[in-house]
C-alpha atoms as an extended CHARMM CRD file, in Angstrom:
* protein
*
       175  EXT
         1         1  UNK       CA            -11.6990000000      -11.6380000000       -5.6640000000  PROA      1               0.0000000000
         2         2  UNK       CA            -10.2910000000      -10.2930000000       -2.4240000000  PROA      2               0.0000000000
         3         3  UNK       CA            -11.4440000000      -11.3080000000        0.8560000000  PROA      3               0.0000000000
         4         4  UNK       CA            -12.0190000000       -9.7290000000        4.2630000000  PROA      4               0.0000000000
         5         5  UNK       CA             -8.7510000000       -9.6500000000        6.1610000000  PROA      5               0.0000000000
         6         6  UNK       CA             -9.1840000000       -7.2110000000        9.5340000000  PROA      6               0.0000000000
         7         7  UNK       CA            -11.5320000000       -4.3760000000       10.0930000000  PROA      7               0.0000000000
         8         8  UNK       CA            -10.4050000000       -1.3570000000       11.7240000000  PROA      8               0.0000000000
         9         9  UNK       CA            -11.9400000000        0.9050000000       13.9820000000  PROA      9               0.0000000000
        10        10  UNK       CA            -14.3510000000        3.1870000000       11.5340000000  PROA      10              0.0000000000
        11        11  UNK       CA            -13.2870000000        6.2750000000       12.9410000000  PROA      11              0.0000000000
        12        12  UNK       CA             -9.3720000000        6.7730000000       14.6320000000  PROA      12              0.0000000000
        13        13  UNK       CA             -9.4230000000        9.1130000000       17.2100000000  PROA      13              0.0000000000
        14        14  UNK       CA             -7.1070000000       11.0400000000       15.3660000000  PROA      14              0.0000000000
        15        15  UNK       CA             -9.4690000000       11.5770000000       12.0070000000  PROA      15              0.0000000000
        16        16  UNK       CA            -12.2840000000       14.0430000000       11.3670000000  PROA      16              0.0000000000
        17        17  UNK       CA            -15.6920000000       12.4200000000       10.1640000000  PROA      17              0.0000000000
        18        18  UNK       CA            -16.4240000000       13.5650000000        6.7010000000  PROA      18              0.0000000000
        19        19  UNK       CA            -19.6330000000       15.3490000000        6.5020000000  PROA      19              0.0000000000
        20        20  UNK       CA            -21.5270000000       13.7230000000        3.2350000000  PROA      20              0.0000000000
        21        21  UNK       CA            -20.2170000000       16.4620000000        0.9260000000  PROA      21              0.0000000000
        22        22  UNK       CA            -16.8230000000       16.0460000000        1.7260000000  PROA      22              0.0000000000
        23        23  UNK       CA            -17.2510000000       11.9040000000        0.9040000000  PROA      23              0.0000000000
        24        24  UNK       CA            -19.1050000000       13.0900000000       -2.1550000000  PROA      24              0.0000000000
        25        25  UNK       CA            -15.5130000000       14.8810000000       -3.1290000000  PROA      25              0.0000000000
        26        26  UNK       CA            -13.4530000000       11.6930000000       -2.3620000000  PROA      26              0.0000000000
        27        27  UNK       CA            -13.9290000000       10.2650000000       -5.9450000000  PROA      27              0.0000000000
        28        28  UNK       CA            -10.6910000000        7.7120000000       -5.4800000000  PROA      28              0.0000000000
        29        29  UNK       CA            -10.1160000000        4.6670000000       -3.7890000000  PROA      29              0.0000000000
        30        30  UNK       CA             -6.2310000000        3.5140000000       -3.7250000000  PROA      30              0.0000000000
        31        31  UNK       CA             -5.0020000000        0.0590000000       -2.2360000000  PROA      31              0.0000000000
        32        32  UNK       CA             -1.8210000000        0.8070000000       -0.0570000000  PROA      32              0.0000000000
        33        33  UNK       CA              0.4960000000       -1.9230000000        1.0270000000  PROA      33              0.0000000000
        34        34  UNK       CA              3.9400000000       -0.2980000000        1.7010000000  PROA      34              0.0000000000
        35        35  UNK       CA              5.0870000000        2.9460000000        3.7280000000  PROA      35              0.0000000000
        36        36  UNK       CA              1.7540000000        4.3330000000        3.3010000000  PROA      36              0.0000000000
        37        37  UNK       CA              0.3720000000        1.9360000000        5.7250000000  PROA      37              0.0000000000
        38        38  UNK       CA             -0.6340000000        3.4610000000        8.9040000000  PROA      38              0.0000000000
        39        39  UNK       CA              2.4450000000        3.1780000000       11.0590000000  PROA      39              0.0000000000
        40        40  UNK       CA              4.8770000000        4.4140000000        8.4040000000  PROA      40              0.0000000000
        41        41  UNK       CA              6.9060000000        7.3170000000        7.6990000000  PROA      41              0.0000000000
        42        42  UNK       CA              4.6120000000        8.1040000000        3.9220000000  PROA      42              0.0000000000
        43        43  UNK       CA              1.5740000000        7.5040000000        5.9200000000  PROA      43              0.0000000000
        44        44  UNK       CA              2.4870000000       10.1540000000        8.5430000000  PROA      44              0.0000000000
        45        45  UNK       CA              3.4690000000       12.6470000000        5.6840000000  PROA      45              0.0000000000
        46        46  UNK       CA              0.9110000000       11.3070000000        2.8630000000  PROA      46              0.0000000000
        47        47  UNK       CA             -2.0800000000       10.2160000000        4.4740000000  PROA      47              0.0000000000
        48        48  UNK       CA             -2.7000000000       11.0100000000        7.7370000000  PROA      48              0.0000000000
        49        49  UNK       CA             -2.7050000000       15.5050000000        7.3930000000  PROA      49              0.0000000000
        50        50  UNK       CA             -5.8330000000       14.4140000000        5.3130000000  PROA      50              0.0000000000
        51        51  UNK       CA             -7.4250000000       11.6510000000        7.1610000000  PROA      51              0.0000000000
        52        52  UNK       CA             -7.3670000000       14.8130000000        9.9670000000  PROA      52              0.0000000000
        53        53  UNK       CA             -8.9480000000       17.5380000000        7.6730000000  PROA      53              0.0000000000
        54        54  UNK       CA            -11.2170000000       14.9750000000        5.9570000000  PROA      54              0.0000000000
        55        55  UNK       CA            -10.0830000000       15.0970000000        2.5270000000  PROA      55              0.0000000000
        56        56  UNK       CA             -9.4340000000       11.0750000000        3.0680000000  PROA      56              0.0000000000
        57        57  UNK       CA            -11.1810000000        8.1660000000        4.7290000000  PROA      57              0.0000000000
        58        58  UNK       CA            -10.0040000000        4.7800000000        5.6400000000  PROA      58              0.0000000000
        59        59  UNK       CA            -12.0300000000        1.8280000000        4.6160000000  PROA      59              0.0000000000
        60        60  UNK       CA            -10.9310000000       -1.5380000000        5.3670000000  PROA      60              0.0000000000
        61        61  UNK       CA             -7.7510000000       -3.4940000000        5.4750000000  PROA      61              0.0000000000
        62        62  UNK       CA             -7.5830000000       -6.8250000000        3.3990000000  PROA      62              0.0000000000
        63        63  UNK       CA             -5.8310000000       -9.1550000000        1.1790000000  PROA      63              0.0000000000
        64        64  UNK       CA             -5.6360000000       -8.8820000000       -2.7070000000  PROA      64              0.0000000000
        65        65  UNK       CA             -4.5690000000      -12.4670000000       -4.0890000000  PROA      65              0.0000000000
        66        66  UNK       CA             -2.5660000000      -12.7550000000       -6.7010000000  PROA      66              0.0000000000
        67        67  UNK       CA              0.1010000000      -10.3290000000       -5.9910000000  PROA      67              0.0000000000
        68        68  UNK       CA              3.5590000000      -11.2020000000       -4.2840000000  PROA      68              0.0000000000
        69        69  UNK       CA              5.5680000000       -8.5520000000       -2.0930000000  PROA      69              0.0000000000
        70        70  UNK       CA              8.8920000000       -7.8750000000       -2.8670000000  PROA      70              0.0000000000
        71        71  UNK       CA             11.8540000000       -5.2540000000       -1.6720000000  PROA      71              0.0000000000
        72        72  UNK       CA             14.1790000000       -3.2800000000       -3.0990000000  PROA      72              0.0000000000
        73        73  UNK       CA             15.1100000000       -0.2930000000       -1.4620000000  PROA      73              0.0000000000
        74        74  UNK       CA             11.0400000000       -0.1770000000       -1.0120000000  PROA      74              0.0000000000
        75        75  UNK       CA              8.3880000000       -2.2500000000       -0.6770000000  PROA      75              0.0000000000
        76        76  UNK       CA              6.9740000000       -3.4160000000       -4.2920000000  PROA      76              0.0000000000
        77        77  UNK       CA              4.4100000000       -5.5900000000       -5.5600000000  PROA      77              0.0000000000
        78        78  UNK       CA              3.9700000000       -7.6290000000       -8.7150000000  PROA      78              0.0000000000
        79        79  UNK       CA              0.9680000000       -9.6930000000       -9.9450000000  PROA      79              0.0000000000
        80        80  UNK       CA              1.6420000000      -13.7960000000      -10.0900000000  PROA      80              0.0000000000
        81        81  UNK       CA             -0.2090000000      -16.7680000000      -11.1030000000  PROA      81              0.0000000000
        82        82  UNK       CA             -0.4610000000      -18.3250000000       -7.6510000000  PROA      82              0.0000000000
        83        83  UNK       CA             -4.2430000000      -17.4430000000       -6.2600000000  PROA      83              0.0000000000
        84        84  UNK       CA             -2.4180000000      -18.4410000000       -2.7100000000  PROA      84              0.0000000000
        85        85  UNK       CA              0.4830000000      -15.4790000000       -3.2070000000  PROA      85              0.0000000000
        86        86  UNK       CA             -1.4190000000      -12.4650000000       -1.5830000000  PROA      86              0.0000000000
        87        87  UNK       CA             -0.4670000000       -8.7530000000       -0.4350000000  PROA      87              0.0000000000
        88        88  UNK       CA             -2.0290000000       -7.2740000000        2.8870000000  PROA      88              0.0000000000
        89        89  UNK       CA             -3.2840000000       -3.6440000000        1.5920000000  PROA      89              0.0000000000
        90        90  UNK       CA             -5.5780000000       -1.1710000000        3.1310000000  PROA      90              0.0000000000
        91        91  UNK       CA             -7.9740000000        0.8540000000        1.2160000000  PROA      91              0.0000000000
        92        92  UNK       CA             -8.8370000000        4.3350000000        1.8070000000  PROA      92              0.0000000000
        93        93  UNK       CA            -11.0750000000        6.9250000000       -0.2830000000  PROA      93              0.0000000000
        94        94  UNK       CA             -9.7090000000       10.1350000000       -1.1330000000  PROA      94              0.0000000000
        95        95  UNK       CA            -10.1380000000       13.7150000000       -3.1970000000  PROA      95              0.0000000000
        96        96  UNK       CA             -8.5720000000       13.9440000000       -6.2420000000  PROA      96              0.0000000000
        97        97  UNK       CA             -6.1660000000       16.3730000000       -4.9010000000  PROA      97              0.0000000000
        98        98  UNK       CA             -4.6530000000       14.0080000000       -2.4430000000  PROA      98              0.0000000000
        99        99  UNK       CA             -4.2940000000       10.9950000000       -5.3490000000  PROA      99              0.0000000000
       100       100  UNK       CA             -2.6760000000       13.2990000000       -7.2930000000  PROA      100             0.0000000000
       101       101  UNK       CA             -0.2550000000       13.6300000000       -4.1350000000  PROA      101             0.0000000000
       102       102  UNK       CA              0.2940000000       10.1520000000       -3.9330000000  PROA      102             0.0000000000
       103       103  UNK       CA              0.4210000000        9.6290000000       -7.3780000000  PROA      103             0.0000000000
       104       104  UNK       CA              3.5810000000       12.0020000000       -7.6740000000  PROA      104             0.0000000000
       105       105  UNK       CA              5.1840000000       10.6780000000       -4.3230000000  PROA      105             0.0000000000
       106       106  UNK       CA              4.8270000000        6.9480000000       -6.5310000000  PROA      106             0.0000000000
       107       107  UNK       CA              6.0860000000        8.2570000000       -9.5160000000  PROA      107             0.0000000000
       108       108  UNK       CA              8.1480000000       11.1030000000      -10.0260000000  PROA      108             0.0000000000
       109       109  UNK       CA             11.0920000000        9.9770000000       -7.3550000000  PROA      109             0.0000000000
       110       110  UNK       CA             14.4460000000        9.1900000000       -9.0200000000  PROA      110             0.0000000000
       111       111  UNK       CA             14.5160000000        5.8840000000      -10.2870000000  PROA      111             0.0000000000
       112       112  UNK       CA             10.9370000000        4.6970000000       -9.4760000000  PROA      112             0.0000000000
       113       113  UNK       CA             10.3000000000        0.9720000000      -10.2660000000  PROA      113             0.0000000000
       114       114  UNK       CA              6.1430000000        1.7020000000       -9.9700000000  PROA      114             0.0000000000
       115       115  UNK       CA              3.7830000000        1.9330000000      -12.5720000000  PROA      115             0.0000000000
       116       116  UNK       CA             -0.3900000000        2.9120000000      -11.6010000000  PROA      116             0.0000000000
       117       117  UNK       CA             -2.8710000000       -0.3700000000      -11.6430000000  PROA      117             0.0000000000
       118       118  UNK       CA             -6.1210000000       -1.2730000000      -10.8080000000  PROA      118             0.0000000000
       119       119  UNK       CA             -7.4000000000       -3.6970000000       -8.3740000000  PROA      119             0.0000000000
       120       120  UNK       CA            -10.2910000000       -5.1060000000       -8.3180000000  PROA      120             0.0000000000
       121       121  UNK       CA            -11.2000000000       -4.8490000000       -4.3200000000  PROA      121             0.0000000000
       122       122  UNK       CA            -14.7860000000       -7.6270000000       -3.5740000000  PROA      122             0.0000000000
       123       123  UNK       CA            -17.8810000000       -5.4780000000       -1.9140000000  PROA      123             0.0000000000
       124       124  UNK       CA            -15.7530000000       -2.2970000000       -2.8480000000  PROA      124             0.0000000000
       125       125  UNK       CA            -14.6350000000       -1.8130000000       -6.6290000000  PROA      125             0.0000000000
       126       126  UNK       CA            -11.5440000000       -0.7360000000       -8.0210000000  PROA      126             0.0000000000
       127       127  UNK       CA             -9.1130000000        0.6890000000       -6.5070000000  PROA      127             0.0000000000
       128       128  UNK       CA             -5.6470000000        2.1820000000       -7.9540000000  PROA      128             0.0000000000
       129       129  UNK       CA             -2.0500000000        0.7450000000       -6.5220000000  PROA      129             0.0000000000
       130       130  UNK       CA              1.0920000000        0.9620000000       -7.9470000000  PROA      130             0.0000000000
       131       131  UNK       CA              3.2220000000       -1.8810000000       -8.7410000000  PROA      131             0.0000000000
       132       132  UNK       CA              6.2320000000       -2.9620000000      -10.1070000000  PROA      132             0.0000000000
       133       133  UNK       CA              6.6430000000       -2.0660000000      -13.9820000000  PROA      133             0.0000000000
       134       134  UNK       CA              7.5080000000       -5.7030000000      -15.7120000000  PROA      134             0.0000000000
       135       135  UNK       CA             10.9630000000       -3.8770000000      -16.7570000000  PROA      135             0.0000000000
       136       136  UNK       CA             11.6850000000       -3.2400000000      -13.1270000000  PROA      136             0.0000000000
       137       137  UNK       CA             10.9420000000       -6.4770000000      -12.1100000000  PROA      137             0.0000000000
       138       138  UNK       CA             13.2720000000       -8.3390000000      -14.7010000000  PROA      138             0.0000000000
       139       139  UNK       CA             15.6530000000       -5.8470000000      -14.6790000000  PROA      139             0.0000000000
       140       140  UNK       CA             15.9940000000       -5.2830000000      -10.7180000000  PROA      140             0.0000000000
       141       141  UNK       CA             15.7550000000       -8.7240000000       -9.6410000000  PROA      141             0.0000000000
       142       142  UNK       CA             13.9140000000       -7.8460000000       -6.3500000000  PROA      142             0.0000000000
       143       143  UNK       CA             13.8080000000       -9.8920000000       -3.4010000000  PROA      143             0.0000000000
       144       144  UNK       CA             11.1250000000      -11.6660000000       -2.1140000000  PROA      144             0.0000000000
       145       145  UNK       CA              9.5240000000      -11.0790000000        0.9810000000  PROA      145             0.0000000000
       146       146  UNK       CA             10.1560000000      -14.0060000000        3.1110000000  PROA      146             0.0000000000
       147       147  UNK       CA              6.8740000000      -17.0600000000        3.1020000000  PROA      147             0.0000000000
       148       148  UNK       CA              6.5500000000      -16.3990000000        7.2050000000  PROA      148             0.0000000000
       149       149  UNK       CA              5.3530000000      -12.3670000000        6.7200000000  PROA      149             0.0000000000
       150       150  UNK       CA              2.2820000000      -13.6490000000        4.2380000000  PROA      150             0.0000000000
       151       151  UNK       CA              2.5550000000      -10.8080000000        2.4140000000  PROA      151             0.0000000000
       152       152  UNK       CA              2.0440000000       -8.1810000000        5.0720000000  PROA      152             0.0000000000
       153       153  UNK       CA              5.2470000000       -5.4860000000        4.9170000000  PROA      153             0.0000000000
       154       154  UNK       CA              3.9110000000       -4.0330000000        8.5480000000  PROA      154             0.0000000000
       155       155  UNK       CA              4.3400000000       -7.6950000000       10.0140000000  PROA      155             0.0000000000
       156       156  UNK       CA              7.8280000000       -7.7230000000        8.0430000000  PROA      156             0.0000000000
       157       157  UNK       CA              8.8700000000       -4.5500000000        9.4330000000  PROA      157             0.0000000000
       158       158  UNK       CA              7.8440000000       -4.5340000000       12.9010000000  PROA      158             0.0000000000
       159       159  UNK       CA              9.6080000000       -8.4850000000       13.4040000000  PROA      159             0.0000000000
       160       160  UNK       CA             13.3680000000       -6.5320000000       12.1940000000  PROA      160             0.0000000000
       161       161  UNK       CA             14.9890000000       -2.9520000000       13.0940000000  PROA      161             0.0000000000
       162       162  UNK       CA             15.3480000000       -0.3410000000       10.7860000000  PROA      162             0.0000000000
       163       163  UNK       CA             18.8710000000       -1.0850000000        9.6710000000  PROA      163             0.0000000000
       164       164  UNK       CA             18.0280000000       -5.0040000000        9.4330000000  PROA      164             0.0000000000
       165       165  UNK       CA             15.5650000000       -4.1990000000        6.8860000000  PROA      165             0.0000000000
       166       166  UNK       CA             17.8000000000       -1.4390000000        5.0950000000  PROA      166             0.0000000000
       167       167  UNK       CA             20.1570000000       -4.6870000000        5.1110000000  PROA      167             0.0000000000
       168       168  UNK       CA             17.4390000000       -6.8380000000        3.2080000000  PROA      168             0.0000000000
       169       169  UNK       CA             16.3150000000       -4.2800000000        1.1500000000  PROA      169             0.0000000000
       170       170  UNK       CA             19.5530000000       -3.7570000000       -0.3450000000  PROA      170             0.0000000000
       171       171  UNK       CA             21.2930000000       -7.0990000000        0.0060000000  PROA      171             0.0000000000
       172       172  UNK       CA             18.8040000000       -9.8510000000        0.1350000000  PROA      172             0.0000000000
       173       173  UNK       CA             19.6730000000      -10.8600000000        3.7170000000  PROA      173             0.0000000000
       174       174  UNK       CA             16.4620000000      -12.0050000000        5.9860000000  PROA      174             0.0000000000
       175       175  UNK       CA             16.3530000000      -10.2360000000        8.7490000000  PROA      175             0.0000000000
């Protein structure tokens, strides 16, 4: 079960309201948690040309339990035991042209650790992530994202500079 974590504004300035047949076409929901968070350099290139024509729509930002945050180069997640470990995502709606986007920008880069999942998401349904394959994780030996960030890679990211986090991703160093 996930709960609530912060509500948005429903419509950025910078986003076109879907008229109902364009929702009708967004027939995915994905969970994002890494670079494709607003703010972030994926999110600029990924997400927001279609939050802007309407062929995605931003739904609510919230926490998935059961899930740690980790880094390698990137920002990865893997499911755990521990109700209490949780990942900050937010969930947008989207055509099945733009998941397919995603999907390749997850997948098809040299050396990707991510594998396609499904999340169960409370008063909204599934919706498809990508985590870390079990072979990455034992293999790769990522580093945890330290206790103080709860999760959230934004909070993470915005508390170190670019080339502290570069640091931690490769290294293990806290920032």
């Amino acid at each position: 079960m996930v709960t609530n974590y912060a509500k948005k504004k429903d419509k950025p300035l910078y986003c076109r309201v879907p008229s109902k047949k364009e929702e009708a076409a967004m027939t995915y929901t994905i969970a994002v948690y890494g670079t494709l968070r607003e703010g972030f350099w994926n999110y600029e290139s990924f997400l927001l040309p279609h939050l802007q024509n309407a062929r995605a729509k931003f739904v609510l930002k919230t926490k998935v339990p059961n899930f740690k945050l980790y880094l390698q180069k990137w920002p990865l997640i893997y499911p755990t035991d521990v109700y209490t470990d949780s990942v900050v995502v937010e969930i947008y709606k989207v055509t099945p042209e733009v998941f397919e986007n995603i999907k390749s920008m997850e997948e098809n880069f040299k050396g990707s650790p991510y594998k396609a999942s499904m999340l169960e998401i409370q008063d909204i349904g599934w919706a498809c992530t990508w985590v870390m394959s079990k072979q990455a994780y034992l293999q790769k030996n990522p580093k945890a994202i330290p206790p103080k960030y709860k999760g959230d890679f934004y909070e993470f990211y915005k508390s170190s500079t670019e080339a502290q986090y570069r640091a931690f991703s490769q290294k293990g160093s806290i920032p």
